[in-house]
C-alpha positions as CSV (number, residue, x, y, z in Angstrom):
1,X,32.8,-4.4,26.1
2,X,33.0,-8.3,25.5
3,X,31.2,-9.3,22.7
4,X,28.7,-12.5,22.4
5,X,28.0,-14.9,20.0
6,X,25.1,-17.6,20.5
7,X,25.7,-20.7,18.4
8,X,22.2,-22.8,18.4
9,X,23.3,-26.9,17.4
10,X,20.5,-28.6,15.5
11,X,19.9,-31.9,13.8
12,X,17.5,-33.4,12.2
13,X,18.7,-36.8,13.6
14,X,16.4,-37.9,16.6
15,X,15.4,-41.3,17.7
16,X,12.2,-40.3,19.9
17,X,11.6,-37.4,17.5
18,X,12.7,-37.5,14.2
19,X,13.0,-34.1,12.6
20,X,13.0,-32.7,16.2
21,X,13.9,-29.1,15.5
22,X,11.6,-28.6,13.0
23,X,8.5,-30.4,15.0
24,X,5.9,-27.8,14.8
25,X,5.2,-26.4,18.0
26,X,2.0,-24.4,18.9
27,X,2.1,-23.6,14.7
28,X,5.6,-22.5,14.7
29,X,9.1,-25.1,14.3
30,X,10.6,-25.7,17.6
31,X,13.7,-24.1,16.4
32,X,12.0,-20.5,16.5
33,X,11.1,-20.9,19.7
34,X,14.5,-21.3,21.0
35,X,15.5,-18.5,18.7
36,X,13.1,-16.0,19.6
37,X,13.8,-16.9,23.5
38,X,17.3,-16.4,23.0
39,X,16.9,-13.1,21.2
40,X,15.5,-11.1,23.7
41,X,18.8,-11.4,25.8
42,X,20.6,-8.3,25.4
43,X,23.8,-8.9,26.0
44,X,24.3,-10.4,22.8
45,X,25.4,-9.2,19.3
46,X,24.5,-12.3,16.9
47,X,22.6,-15.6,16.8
48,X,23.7,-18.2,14.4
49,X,22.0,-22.0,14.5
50,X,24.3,-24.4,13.4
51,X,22.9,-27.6,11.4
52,X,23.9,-29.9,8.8
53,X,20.5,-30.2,6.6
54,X,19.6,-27.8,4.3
55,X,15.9,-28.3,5.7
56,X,17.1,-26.3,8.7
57,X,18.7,-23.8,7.0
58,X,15.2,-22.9,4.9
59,X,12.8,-22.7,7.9
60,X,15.0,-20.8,10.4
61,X,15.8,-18.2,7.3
62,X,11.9,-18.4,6.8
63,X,11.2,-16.6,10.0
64,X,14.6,-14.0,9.7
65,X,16.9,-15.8,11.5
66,X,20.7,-16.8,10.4
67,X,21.3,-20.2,9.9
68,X,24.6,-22.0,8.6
69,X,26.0,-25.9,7.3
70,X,28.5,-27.2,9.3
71,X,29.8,-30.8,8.7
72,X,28.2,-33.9,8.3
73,X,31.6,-35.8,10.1
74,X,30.9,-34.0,14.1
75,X,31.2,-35.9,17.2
76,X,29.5,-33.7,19.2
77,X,27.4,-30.3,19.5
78,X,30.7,-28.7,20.6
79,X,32.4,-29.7,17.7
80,X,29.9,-28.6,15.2
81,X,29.6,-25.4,17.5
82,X,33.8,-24.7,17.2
83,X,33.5,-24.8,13.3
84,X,31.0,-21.9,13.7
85,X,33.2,-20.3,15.6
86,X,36.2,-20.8,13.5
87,X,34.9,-19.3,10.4
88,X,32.2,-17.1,11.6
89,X,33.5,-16.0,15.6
90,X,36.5,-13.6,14.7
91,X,35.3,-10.5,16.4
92,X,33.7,-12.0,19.2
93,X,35.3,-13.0,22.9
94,X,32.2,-15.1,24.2
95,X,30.2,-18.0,22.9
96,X,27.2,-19.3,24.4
97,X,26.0,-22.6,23.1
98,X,22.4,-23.0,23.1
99,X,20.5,-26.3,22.8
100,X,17.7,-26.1,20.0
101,X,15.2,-27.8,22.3
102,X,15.0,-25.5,24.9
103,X,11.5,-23.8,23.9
104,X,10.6,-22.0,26.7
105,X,14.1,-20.6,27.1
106,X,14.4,-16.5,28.3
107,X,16.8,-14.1,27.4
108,X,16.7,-12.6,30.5
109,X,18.1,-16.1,31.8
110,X,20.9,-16.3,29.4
111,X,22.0,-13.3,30.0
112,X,22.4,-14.0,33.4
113,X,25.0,-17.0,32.7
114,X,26.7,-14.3,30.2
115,X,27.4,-12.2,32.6
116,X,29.5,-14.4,35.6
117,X,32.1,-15.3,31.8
118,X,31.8,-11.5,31.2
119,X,32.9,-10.8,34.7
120,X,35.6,-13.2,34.7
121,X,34.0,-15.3,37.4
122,X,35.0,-18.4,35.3
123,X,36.2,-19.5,31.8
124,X,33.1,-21.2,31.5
125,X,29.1,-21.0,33.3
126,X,26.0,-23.2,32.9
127,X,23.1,-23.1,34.7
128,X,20.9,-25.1,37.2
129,X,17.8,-25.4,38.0
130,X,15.8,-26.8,41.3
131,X,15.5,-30.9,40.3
132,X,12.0,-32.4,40.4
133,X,10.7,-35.1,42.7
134,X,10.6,-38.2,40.5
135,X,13.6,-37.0,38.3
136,X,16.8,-38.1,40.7
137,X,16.8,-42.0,39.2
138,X,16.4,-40.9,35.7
139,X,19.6,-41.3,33.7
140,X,18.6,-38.5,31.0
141,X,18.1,-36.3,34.0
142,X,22.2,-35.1,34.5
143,X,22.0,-34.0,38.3
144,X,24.8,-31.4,39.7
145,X,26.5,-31.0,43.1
146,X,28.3,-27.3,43.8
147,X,30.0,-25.7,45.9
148,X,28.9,-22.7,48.5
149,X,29.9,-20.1,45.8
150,X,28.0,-21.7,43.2
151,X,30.8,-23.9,41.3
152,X,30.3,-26.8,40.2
153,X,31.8,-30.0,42.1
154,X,30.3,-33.0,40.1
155,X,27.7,-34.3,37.2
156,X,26.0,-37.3,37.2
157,X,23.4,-39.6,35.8
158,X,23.1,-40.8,39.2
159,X,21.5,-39.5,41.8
160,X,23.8,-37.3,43.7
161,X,24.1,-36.3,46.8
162,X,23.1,-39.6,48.2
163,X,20.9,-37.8,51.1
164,X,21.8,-40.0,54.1
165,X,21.7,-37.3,56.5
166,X,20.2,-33.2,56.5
167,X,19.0,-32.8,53.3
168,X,21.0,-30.4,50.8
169,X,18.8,-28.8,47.6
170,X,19.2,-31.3,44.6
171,X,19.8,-29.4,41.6
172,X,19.3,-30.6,37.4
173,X,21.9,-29.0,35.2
174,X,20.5,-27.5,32.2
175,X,22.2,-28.0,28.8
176,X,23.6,-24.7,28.0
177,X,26.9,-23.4,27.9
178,X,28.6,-19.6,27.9
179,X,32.7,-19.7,27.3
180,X,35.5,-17.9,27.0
181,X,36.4,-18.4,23.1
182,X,39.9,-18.8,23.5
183,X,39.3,-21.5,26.4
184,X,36.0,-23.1,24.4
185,X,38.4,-24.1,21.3
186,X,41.2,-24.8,23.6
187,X,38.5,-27.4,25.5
188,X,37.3,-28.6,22.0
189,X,41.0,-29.7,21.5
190,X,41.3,-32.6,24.5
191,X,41.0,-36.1,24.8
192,X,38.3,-36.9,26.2
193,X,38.7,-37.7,29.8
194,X,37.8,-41.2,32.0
195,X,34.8,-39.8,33.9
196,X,33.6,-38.2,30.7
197,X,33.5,-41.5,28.8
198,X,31.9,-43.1,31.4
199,X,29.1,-40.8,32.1
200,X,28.9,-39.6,28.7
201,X,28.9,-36.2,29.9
202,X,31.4,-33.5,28.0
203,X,31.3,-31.1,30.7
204,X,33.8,-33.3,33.1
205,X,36.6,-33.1,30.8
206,X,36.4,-29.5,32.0
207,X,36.6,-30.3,35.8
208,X,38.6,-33.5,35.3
209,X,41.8,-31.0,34.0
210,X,41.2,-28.9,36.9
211,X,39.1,-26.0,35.8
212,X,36.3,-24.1,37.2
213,X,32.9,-24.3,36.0
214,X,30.4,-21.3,37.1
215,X,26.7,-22.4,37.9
216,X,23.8,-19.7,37.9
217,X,20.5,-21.2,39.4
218,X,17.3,-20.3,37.2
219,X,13.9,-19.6,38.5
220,X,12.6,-20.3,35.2
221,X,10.0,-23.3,34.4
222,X,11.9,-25.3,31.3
223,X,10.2,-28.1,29.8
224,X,13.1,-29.6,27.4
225,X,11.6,-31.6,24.0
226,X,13.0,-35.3,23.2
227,X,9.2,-36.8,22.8
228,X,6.0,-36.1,21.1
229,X,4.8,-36.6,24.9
230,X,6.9,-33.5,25.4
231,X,5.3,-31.4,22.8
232,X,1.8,-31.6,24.0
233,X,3.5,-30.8,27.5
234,X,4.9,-27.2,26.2
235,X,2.4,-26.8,24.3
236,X,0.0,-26.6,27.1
237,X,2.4,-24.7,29.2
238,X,2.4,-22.1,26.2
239,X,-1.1,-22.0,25.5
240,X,-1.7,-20.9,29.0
241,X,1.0,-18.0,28.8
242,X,0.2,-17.0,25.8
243,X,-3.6,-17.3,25.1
């Protein structure tokens, strides 16, 4: 049996919300939500958040979780995510990289996109969900086009597919990650590639050298957090779910 590792990035570094995973959120840090989400997935064995403050470290040890310190010096969440794995991913053969403001993130999700890496459907899945009306001009809002079994043809910023004819389902890609280890540090390794520079988009470095990228569509309601706007959203959505 293939063994998982989820590796949570956080930073305390956030233009619209500084000290972001920490943010209280319905009385408890936004980091524990995304922890507690992701630990009712059962196809995983450990859970470590990733972070280069000590601050971090303190709360998400504060409610029994495992946190670690990582360098200051990282480009990227993938990089920070790769020295994890490095010192602390020996005995596992999958990692699934887990944004930290994800709050109403389920297990039951995650473990979906473990399983197509598990099966060998691809060295590396993410998932989708249905994109909202309003959201296709929004540049923060990274859109997806696949194929007819579910793999992934392109990312954008822009609104794709330009709908000129019968419209397709329009699809938002959701920030989370499950890969082979030996393929996620091989990935960590490249140059970064021209459409990845110019979207700003890590993920087409994976398609631009000719690999596969599984997609598994979610039914779930996510509300991401970059803005205190944001917070009083989820919060509301929590409040009613969990009176």
């Amino acid at each position: 049996m293939k063994k998982t590792l989820v590796v949570i990035p956080a930073r305390m570094a956030s233009t619209r919300l500084p000290g972001k995973p920490l943010h209280p959120v319905c009385g408890k840090p936004l980091i524990q939500w995304v922890y507690e989400g992701v630990s009712q997935a059962t196809l995983i064995e450990d859970i470590i958040v990733a972070t280069d403050d000590e601050r971090i470290v303190k709360a998400v040890s504060s409610f029994g979780g495992k946190a670690v310190m990582t360098g200051t010096h990282h480009q990227t969440g993938t990089d920070r995510i790769c020295e994890v794995v490095r010192k602390y991913g020996e005995d596992y053969d999958i990692i699934a990289n887990v944004q930290g403001d994800e709050p109403l993130i389920r297990g039951e999700s995650v473990d979906q996109v473990i399983w197509q890496v598990a099966a060998g459907k691809a060295p590396v899945a993410t998932p989708v969900i249905p994109l909202e009306e309003g959201d296709a001009a929004n540049p923060n809002t990274v859109k997806v086009v696949r194929d007819t079994e579910g793999y992934a043809l392109y990312f954008s910023r822009s609104p794709i597919p330009f709908v000129r004819g019968e419209k397709t389902p329009l699809y938002k890609h959701v920030g989370l990650y499950v890969f082979e280890k030996p393929f996620l540090l091989e990935f960590s390794s490249w140059e970064q590639t021209p459409l990845e520079k110019s979207e700003m988009l890590e993920q087409l470095r994976i398609l631009e050298k000719g690999y596969k990228i599984k997609t598994v569509e979610w039914e779930d309601h996510l509300q991401g957090v970059d803005t205190p706007e944001d917070v009083k959203i989820v919060e509301g959505i929590l409040k009613g779910a969990r009176p």
